[in-house]
C-alpha positions as CSV (number, residue, x, y, z in Angstrom):
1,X,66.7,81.0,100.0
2,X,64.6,84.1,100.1
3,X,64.1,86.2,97.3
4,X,66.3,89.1,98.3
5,X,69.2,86.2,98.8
6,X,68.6,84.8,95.4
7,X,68.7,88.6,93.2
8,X,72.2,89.4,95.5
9,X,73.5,85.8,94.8
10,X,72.1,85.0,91.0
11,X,74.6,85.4,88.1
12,X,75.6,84.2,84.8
13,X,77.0,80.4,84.5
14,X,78.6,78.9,81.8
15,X,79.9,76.0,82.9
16,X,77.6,73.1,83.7
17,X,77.5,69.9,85.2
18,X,76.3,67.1,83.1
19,X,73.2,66.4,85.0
20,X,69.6,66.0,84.1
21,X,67.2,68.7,85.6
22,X,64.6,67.0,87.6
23,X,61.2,68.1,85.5
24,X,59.2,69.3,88.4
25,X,62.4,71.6,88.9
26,X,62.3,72.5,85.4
27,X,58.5,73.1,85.6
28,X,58.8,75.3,88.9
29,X,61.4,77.4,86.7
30,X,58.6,77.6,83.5
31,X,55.7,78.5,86.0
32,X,57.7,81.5,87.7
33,X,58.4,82.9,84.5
34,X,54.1,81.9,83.4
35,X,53.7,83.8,86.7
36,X,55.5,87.3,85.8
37,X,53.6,90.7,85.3
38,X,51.7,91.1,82.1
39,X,50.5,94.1,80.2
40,X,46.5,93.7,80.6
41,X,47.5,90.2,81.5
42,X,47.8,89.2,77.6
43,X,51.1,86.8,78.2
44,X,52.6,87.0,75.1
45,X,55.9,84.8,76.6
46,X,56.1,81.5,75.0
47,X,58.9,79.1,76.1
48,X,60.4,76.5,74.1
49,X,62.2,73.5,75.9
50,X,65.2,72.2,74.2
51,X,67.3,68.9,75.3
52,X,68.0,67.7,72.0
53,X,72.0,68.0,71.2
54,X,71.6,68.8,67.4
55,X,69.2,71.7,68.4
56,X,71.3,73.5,71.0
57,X,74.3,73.0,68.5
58,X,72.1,74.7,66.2
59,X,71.1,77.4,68.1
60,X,74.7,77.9,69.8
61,X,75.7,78.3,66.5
62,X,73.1,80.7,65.5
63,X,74.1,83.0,68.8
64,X,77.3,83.8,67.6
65,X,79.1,80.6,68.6
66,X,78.5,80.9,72.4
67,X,78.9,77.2,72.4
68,X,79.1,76.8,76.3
69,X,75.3,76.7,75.9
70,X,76.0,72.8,74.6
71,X,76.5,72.2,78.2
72,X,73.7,72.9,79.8
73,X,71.0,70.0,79.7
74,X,68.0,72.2,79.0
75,X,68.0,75.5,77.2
76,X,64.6,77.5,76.9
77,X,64.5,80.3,73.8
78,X,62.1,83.0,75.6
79,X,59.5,84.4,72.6
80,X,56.8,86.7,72.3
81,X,53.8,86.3,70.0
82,X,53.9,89.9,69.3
83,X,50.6,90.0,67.3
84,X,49.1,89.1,70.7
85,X,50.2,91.7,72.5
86,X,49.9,94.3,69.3
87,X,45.9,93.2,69.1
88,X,45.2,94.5,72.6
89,X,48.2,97.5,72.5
90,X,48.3,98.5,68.6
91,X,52.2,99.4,68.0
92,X,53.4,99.7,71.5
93,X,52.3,96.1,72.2
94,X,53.9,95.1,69.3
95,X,57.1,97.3,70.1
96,X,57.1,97.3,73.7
97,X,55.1,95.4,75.6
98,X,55.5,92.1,74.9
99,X,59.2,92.8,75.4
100,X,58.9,94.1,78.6
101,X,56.4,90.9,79.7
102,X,59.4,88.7,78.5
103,X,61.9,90.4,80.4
104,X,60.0,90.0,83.4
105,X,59.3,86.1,82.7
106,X,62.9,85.5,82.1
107,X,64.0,87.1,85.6
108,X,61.3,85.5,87.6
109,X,63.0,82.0,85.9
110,X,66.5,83.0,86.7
111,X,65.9,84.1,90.2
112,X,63.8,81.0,90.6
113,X,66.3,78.7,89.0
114,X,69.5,80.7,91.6
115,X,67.4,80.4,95.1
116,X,67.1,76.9,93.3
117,X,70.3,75.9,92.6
118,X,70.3,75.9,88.9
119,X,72.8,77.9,87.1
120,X,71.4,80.1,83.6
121,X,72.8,82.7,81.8
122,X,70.1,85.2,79.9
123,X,71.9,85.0,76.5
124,X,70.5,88.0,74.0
125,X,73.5,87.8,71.8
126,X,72.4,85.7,68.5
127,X,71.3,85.7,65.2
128,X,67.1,86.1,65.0
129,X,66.5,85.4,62.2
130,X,69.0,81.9,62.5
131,X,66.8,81.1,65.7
132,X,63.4,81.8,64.1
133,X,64.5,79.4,61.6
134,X,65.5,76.5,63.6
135,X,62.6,76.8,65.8
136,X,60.5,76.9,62.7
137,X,58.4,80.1,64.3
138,X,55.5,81.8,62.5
139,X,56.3,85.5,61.8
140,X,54.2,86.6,64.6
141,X,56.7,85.2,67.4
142,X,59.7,87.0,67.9
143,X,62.7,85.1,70.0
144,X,64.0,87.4,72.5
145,X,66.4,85.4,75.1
146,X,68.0,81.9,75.0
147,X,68.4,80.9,78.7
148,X,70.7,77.5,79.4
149,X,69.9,75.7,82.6
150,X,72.1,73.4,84.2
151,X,73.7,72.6,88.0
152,X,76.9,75.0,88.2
153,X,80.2,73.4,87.3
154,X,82.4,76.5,88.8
């Protein structure tokens, strides 16, 4: 699929197959979004890899009960270390940047994971501070999108 193909046909699933990601899939998906524009190239982005159960109960809990996230077999929560972007950028780093470098990272995964064949939905409805707690994070890294993966099941 080229790259136009995979922006016009990408969307939101919810519904997926119970099926394991291959990890050289999964790691295709983590380098595309390693691979995104950066802000003086800092990278703030850092991915967390979830497959256990209890912790994507947790954290579809935590984004207001969007519980079709249990489904998927691997969710990533997309963070920023905004201290790292703020130390080269002062406030607009912190305030700005580093949220635009994770945008970018998140849409080079999903349009990776469509032309693919791996279903995600970029989920930014939750609790922060909930996720910053269940992920144990330091102060300095802010969670910004939870993004299931999974085959589609529609």
């Amino acid at each position: 699929m080229d790259i136009f193909e995979a922006i016009k046909k990408r969307r939101s699933i919810r519904r997926y197959k119970n099926r394991e990601i291959p990890g050289e899939i999964l790691a295709k998906i983590l380098d595309a979004g390693k691979s995104a524009p950066s802000a003086g190239n800092v990278h703030p982005e850092i991915f967390f890899v979830i497959n256990e159960q209890e912790i994507k109960d947790k954290i579809a809990s935590a984004a207001l009960n969007q519980y079709f996230i249990l489904e998927a077999p691997v969710v990533v929560v997309v963070c920023a270390d905004v201290e790292k972007s703020e130390l080269h950028y002062g406030t607009r780093g912190r305030e700005l940047y580093c949220i635009q470098d994770t945008a970018a990272a998140i849409e080079n995964m999903l349009l990776l994971a469509a032309a693919l064949g791996i279903g995600s939905c970029w989920v930014g409805a939750y609790d922060e501070y909930k996720i910053s707690e269940i992920l144990n994070l330091p102060g300095s890294v802010r969670p910004l999108a939870i993004i299931p993966f999974g085959y589609p099941n529609e």
